[in-house]
DOGU-477810 format. One record per atom (N, C-alpha, C, CB): residue in three letters; atom name; x, y, z. Coordinates in steps of 0.001 Angstrom, whole numbers, m for minus. Glycine has a CB too. Example, Ala and Ser with C-alpha at 12.3 -4.5 7.8 and 13.67 -1.06 7.14 Angstrom:
# DOGU-477810
+------+------+---------+---------+---------+
! rest ! atom !       X !       Y !       Z !
+------+------+---------+---------+---------+
!  ala !    N !   13190 !   m5690 !    7800 !
!  ala !   CA !   12300 !   m4500 !    7800 !
!  ala !    C !   13200 !   m3300 !    7800 !
!  ala !   CB !   11308 !   m4473 !    9046 !
!  ser !    N !   12850 !   m2250 !    7080 !
!  ser !   CA !   13670 !   m1060 !    7140 !
!  ser !    C !   12900 !      30 !    7870 !
!  ser !   CB !   14084 !    m598 !    5725 !
+------+------+---------+---------+---------+
***
This chain:
# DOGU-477810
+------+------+---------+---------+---------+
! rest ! atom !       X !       Y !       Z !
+------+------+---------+---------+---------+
!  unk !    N !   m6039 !  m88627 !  261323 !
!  unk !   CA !   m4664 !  m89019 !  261109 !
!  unk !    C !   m4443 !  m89483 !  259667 !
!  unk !   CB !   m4275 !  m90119 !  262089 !
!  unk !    N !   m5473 !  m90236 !  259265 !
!  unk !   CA !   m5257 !  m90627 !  258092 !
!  unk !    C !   m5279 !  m89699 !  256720 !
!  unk !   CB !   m6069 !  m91538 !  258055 !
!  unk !    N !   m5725 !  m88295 !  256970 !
!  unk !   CA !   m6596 !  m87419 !  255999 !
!  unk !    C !   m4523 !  m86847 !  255760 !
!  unk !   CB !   m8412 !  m85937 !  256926 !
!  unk !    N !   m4437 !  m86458 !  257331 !
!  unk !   CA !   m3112 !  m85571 !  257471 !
!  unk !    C !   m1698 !  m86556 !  256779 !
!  unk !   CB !   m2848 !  m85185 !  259417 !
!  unk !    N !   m1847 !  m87700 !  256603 !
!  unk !   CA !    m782 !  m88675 !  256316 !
!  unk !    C !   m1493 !  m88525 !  254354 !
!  unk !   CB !    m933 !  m90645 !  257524 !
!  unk !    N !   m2445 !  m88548 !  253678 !
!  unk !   CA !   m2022 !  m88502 !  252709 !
!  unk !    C !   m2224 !  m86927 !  252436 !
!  unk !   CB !   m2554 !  m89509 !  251912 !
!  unk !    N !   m2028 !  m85906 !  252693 !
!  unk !   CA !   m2045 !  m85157 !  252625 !
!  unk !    C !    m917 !  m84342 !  252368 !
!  unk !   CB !   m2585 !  m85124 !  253225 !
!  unk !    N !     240 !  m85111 !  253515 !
!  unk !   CA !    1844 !  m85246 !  253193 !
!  unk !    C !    2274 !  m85690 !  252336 !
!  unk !   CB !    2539 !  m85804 !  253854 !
!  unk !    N !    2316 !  m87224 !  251836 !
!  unk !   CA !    1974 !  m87780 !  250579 !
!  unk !    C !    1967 !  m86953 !  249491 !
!  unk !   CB !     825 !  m88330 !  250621 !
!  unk !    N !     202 !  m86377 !  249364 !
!  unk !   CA !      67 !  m85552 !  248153 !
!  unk !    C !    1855 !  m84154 !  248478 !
!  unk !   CB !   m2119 !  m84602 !  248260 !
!  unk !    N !    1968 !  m83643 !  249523 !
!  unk !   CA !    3007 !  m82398 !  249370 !
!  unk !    C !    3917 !  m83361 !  248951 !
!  unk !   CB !    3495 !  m81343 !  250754 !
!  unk !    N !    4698 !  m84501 !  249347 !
!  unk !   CA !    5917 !  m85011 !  249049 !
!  unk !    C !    5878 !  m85351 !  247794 !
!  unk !   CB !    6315 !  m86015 !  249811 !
!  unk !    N !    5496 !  m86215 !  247164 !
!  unk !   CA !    4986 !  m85856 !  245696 !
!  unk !    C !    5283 !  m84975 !  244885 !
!  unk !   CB !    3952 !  m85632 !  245625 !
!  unk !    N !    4348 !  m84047 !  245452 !
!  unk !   CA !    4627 !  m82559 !  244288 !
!  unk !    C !    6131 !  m82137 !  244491 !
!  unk !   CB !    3509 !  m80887 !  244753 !
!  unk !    N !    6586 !  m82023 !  245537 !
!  unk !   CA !    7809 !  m81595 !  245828 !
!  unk !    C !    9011 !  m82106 !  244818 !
!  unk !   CB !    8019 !  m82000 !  247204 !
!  unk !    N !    8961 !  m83429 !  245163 !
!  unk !   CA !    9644 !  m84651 !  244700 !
!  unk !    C !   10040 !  m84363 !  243155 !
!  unk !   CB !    8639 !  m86009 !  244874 !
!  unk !    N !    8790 !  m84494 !  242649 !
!  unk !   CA !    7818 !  m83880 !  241428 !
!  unk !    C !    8677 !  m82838 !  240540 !
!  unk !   CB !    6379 !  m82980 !  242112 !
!  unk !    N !    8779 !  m81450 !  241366 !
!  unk !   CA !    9378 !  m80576 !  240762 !
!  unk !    C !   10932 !  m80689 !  241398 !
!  unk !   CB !    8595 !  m79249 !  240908 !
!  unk !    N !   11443 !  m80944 !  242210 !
!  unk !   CA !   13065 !  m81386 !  242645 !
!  unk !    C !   13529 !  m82123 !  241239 !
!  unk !   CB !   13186 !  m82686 !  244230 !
!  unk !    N !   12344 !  m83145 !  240986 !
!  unk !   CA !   13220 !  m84365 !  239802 !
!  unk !    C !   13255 !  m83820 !  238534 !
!  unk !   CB !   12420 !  m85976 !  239512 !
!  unk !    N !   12674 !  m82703 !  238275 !
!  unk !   CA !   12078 !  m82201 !  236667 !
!  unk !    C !   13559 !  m82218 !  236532 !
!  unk !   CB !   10994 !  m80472 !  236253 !
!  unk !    N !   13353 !  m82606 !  234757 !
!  unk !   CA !   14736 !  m82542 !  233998 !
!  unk !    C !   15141 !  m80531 !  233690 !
!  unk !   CB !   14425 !  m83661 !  232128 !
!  unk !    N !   16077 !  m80009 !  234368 !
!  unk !   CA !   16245 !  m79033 !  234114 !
!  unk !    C !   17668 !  m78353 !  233545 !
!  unk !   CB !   15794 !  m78691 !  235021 !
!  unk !    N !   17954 !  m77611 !  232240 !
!  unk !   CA !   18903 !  m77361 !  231697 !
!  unk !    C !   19058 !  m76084 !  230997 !
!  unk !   CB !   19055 !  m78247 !  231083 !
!  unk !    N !   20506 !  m75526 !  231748 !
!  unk !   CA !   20579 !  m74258 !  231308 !
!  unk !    C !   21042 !  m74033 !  229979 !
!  unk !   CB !   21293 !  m73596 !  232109 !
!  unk !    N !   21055 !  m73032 !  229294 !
!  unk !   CA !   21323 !  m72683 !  227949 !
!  unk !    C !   22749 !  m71961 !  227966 !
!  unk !   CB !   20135 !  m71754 !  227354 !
!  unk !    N !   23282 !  m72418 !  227248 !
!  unk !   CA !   24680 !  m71874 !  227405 !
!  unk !    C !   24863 !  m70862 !  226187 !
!  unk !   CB !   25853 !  m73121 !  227386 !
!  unk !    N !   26290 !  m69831 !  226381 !
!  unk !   CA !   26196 !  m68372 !  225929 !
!  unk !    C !   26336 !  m69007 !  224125 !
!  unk !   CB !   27767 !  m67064 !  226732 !
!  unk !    N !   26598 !  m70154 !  223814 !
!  unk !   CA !   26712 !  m70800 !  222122 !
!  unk !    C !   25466 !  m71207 !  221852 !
!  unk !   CB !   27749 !  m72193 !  221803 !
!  unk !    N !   24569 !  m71485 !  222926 !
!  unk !   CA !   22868 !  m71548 !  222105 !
!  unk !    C !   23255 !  m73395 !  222620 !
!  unk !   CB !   22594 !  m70911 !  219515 !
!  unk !    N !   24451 !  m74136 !  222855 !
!  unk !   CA !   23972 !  m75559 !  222890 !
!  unk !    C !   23135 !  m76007 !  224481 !
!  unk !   CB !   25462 !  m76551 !  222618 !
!  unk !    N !   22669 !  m76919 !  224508 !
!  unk !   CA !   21406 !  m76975 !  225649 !
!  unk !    C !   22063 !  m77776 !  226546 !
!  unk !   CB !   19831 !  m77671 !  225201 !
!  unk !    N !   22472 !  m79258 !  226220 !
!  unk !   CA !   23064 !  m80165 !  226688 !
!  unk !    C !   24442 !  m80463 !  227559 !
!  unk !   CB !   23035 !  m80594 !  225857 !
!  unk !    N !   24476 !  m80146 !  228669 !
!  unk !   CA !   25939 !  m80194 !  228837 !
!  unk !    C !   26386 !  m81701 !  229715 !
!  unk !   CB !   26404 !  m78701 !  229728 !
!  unk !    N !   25178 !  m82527 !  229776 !
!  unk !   CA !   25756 !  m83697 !  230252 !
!  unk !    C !   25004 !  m84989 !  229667 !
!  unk !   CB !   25735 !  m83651 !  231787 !
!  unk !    N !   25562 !  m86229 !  229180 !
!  unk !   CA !   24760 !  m87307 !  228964 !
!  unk !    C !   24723 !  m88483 !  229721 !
!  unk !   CB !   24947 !  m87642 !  227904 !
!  unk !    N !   24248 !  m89180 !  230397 !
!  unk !   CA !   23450 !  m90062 !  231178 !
!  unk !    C !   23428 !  m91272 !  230754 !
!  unk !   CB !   22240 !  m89701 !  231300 !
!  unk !    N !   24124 !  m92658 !  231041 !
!  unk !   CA !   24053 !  m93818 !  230271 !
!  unk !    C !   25025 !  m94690 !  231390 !
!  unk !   CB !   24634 !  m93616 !  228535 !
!  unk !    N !   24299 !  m96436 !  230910 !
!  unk !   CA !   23227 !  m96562 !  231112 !
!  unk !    C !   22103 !  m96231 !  231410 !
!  unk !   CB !   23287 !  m96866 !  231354 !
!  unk !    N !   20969 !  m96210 !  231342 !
!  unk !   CA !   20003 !  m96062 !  232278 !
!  unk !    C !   18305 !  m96880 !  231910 !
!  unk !   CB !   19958 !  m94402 !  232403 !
!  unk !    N !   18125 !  m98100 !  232657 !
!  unk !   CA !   18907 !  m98359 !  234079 !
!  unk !    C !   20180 !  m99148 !  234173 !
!  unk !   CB !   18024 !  m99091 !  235005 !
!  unk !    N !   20429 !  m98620 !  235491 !
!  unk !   CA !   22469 !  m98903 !  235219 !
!  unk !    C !   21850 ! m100356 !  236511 !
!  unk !   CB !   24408 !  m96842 !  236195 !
!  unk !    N !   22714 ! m101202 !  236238 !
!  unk !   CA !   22906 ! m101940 !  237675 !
!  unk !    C !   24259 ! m102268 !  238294 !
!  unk !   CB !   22276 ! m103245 !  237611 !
!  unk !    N !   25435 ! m101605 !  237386 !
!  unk !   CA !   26749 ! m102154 !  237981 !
!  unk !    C !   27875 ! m100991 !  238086 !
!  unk !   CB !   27323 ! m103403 !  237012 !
!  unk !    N !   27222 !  m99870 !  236340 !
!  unk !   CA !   27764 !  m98525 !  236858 !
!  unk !    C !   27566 !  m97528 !  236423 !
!  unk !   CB !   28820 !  m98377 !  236917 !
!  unk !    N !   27463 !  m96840 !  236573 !
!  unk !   CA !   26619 !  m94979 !  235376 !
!  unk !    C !   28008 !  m94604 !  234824 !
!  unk !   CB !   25727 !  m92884 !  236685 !
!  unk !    N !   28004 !  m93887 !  233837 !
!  unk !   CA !   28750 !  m93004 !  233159 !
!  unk !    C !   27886 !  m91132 !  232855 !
!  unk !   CB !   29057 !  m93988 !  231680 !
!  unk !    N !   28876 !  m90422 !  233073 !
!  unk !   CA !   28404 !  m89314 !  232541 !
!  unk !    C !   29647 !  m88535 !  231988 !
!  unk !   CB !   27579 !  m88569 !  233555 !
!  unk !    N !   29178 !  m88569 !  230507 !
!  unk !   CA !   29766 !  m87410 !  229744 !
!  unk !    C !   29373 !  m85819 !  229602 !
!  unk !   CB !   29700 !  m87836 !  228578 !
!  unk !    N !   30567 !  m85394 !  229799 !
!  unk !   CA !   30215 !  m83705 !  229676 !
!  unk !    C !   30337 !  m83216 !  228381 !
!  unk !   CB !   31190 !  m82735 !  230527 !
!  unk !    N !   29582 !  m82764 !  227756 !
!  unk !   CA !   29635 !  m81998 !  226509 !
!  unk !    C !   30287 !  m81043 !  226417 !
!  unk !   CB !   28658 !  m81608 !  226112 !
!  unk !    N !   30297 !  m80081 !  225309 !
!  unk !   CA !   30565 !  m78784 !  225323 !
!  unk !    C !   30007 !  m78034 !  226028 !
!  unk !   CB !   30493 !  m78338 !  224411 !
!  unk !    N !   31223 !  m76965 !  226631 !
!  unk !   CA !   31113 !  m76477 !  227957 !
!  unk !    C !   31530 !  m77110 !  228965 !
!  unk !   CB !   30051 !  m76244 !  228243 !
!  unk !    N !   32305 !  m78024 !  228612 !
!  unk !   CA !   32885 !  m78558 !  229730 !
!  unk !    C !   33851 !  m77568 !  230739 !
!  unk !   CB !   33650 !  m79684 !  229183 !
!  unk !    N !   33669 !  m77556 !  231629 !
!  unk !   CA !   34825 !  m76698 !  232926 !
!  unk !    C !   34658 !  m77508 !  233993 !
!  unk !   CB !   34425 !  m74928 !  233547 !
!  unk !    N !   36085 !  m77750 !  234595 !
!  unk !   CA !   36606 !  m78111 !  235608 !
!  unk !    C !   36162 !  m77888 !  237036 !
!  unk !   CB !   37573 !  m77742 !  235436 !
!  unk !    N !   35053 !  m76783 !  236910 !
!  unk !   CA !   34818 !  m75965 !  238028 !
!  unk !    C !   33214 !  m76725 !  238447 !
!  unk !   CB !   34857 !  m74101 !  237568 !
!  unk !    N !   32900 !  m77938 !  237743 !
!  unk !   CA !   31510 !  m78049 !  237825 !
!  unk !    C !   31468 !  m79010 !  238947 !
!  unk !   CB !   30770 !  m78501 !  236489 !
!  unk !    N !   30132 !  m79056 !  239467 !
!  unk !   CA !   29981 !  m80438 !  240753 !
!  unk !    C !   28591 !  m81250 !  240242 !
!  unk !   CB !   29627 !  m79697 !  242809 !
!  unk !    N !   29196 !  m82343 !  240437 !
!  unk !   CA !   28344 !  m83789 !  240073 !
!  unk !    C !   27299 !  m83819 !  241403 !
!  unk !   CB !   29553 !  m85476 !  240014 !
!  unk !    N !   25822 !  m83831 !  241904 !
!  unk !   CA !   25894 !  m83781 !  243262 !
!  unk !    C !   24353 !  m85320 !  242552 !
!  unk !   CB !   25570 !  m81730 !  244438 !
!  unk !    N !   24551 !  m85898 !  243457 !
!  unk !   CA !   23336 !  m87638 !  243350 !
!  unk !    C !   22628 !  m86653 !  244409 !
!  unk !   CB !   24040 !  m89953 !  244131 !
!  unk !    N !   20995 !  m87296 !  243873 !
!  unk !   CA !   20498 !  m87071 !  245471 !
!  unk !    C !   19182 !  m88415 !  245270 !
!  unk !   CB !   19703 !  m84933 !  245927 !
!  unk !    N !   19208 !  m89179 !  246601 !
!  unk !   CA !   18183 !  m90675 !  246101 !
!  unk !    C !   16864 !  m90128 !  246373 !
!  unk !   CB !   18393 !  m92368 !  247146 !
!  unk !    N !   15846 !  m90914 !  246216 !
!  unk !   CA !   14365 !  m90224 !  246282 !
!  unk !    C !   13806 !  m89921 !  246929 !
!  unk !   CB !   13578 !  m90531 !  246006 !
!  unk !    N !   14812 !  m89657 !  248375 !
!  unk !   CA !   14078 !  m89070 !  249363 !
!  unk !    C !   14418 !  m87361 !  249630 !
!  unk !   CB !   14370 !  m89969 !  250627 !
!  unk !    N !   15715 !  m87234 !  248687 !
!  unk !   CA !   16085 !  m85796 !  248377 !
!  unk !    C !   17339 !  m85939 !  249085 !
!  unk !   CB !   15049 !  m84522 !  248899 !
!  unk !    N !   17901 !  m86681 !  249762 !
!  unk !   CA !   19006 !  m86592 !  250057 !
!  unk !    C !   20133 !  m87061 !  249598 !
!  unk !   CB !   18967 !  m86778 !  250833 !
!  unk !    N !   21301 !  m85510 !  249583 !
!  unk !   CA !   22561 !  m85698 !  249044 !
!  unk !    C !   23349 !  m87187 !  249193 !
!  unk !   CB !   23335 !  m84643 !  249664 !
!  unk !    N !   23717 !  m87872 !  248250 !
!  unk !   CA !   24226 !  m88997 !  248598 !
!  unk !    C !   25783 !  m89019 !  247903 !
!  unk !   CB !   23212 !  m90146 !  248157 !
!  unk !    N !   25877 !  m88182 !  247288 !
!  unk !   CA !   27245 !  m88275 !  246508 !
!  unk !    C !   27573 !  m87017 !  245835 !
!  unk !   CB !   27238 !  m89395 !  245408 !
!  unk !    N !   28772 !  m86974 !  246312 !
!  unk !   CA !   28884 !  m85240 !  244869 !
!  unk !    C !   30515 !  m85388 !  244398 !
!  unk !   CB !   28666 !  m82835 !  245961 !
!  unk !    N !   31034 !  m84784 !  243561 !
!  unk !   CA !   32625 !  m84988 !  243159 !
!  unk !    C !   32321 !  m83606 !  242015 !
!  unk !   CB !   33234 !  m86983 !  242304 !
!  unk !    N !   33486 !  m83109 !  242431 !
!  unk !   CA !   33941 !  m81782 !  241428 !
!  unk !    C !   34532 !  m82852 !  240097 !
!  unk !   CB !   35533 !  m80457 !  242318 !
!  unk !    N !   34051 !  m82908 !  238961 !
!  unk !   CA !   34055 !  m83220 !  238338 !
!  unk !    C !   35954 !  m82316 !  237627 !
!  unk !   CB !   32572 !  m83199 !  238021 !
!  unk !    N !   36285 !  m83506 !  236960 !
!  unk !   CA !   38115 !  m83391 !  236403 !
!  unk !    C !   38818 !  m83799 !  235257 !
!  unk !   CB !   38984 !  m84100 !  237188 !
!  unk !    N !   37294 !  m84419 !  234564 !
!  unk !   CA !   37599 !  m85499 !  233349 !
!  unk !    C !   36652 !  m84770 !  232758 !
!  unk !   CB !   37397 !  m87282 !  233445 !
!  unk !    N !   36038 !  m84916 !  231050 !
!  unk !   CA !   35285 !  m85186 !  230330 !
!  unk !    C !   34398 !  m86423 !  230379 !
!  unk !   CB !   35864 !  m85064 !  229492 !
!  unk !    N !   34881 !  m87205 !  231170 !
!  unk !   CA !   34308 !  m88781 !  231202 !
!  unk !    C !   33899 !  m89096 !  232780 !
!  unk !   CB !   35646 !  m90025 !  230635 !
!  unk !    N !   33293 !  m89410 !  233388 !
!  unk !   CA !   33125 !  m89542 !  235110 !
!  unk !    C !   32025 !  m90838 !  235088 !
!  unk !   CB !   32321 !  m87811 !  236058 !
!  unk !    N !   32657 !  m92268 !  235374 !
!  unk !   CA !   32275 !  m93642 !  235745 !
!  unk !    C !   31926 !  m93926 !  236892 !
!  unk !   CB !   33103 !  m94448 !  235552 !
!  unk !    N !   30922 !  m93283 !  237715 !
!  unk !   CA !   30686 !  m94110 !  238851 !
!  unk !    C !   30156 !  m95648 !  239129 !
!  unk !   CB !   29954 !  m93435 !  239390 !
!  unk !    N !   31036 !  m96228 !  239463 !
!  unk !   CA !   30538 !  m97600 !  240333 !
!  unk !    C !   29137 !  m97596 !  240949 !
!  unk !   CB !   31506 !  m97850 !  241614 !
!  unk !    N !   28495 !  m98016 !  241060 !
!  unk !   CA !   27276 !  m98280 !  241772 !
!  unk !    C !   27511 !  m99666 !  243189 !
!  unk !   CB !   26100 !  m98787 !  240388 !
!  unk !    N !   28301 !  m99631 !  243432 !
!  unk !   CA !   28508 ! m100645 !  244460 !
!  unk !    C !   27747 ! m100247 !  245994 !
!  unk !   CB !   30182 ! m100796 !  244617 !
!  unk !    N !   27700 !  m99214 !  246154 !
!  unk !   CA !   27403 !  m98461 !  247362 !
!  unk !    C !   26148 !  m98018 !  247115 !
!  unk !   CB !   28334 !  m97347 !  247708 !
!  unk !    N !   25728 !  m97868 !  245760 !
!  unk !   CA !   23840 !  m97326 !  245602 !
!  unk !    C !   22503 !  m98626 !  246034 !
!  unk !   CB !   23474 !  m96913 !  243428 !
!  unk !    N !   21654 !  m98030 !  246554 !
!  unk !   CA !   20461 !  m99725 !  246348 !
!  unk !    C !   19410 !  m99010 !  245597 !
!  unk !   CB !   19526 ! m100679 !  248172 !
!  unk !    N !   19134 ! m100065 !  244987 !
!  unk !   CA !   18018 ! m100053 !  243968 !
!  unk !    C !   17063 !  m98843 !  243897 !
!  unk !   CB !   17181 ! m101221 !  244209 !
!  unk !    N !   16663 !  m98319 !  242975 !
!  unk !   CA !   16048 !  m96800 !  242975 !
!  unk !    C !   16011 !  m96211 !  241971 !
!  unk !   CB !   16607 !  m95895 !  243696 !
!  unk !    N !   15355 !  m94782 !  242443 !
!  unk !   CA !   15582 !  m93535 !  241301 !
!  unk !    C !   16440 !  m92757 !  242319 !
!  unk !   CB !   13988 !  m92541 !  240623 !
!  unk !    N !   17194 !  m91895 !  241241 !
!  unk !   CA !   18490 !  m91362 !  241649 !
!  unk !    C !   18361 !  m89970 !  241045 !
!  unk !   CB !   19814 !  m92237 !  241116 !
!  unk !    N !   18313 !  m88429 !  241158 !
!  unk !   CA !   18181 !  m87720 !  240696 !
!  unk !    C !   19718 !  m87041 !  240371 !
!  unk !   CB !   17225 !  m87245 !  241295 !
!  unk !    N !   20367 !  m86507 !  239572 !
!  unk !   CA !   21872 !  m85696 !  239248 !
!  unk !    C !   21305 !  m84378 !  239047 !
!  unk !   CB !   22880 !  m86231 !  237751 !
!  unk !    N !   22440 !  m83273 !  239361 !
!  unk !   CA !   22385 !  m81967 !  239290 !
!  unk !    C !   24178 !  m81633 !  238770 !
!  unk !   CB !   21766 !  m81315 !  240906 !
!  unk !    N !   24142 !  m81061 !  238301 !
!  unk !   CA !   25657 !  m80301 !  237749 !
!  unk !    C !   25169 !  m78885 !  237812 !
!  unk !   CB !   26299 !  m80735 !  235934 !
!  unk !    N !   26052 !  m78408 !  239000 !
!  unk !   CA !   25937 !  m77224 !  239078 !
!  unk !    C !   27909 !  m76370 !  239129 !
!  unk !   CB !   24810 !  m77106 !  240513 !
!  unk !    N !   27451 !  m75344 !  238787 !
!  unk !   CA !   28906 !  m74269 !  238759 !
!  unk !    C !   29199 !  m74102 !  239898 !
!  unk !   CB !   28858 !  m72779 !  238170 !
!  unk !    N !   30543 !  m73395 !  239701 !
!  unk !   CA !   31093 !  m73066 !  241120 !
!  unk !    C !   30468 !  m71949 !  241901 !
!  unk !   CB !   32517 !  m72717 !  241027 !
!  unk !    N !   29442 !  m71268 !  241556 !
!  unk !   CA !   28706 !  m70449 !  242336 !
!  unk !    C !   27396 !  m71079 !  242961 !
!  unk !   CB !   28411 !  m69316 !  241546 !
!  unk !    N !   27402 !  m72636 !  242537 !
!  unk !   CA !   26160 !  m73406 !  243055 !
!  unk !    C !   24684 !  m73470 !  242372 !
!  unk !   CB !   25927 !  m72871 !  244334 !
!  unk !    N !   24834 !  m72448 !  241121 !
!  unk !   CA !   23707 !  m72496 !  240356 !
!  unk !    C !   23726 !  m74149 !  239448 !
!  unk !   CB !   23768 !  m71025 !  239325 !
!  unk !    N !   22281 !  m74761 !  239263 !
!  unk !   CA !   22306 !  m75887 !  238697 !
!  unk !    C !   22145 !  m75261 !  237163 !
!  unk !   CB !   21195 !  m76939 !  239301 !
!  unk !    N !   22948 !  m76047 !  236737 !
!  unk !   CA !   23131 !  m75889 !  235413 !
!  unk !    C !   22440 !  m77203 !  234189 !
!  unk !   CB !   24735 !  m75752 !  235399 !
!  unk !    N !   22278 !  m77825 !  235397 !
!  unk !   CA !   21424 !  m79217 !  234427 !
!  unk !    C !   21042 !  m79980 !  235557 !
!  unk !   CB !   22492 !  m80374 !  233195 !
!  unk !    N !   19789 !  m80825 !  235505 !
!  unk !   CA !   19423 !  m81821 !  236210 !
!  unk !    C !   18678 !  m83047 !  235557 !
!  unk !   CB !   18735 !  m81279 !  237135 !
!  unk !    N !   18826 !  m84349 !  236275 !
!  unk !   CA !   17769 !  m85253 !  235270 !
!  unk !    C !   17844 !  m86346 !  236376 !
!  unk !   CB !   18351 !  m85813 !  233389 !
!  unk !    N !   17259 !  m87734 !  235922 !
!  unk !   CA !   17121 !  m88789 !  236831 !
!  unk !    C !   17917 !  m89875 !  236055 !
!  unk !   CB !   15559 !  m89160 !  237190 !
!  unk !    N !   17998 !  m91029 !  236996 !
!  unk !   CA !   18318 !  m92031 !  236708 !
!  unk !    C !   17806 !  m93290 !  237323 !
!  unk !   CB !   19348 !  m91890 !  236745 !
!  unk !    N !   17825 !  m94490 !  236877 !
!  unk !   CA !   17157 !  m95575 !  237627 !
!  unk !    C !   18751 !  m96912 !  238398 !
!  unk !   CB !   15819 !  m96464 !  236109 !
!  unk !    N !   18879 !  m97063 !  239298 !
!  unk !   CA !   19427 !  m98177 !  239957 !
!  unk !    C !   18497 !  m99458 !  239894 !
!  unk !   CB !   19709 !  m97782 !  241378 !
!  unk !    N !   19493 ! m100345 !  238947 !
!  unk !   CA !   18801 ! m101862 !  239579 !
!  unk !    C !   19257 ! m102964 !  239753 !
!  unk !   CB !   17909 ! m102365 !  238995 !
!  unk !    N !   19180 ! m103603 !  241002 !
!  unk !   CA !   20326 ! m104648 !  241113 !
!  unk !    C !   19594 ! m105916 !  241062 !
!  unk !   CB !   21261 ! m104543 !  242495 !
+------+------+---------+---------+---------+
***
């Protein structure tokens, strides 16, 4: 029992692992960046700015460290302030993906209250 429990461990991990990698697509102008991340660590509220390339059509999606979706908003601003009132303490992974669902950027963040 014990061999099979870290064994899961070691898979959740790796999984985890490559889910959290910072990943970012290249856009058709050569710039890399299409979102910035701040605070971090946040304890009261995140901000994320969209760079160039900004479109209306994109989705904000949180997911906490167990991989599950916890928040998403079609993004409508250049500027998007989430509150943290409703998050507990953690790592927090973001994805911005297009309206066809491809991720177009991903990275982490830390919660701390």
């Amino acid at each position: 029992m014990k061999r099979l429990l870290t064994i899961s461990i070691l898979l959740f991990g790796l999984t985890f692992t490559s889910f959290a990698q910072n990943k970012t697509a290249v856009l058709g102008d050569g710039s890399a960046k299409l979102i910035k991340v701040y605070p971090t660590p946040a304890s009261a509220a995140i901000n994320f700015d969209f760079q160039r390339g900004f479109d209306k059509s994109f989705y904000l999606q949180l997911y906490n460290f167990m991989g599950k979706k916890v928040y998403e908003v079609k993004t409508n601003a250049p500027h998007y302030n989430l509150p943290l009132v409703d998050f507990f303490r953690g790592i927090y992974v973001y994805q911005l993906r297009d309206k066809s669902g491809k991720i177009l950027q991903s990275g982490k963040f830390q919660v701390v209250k």
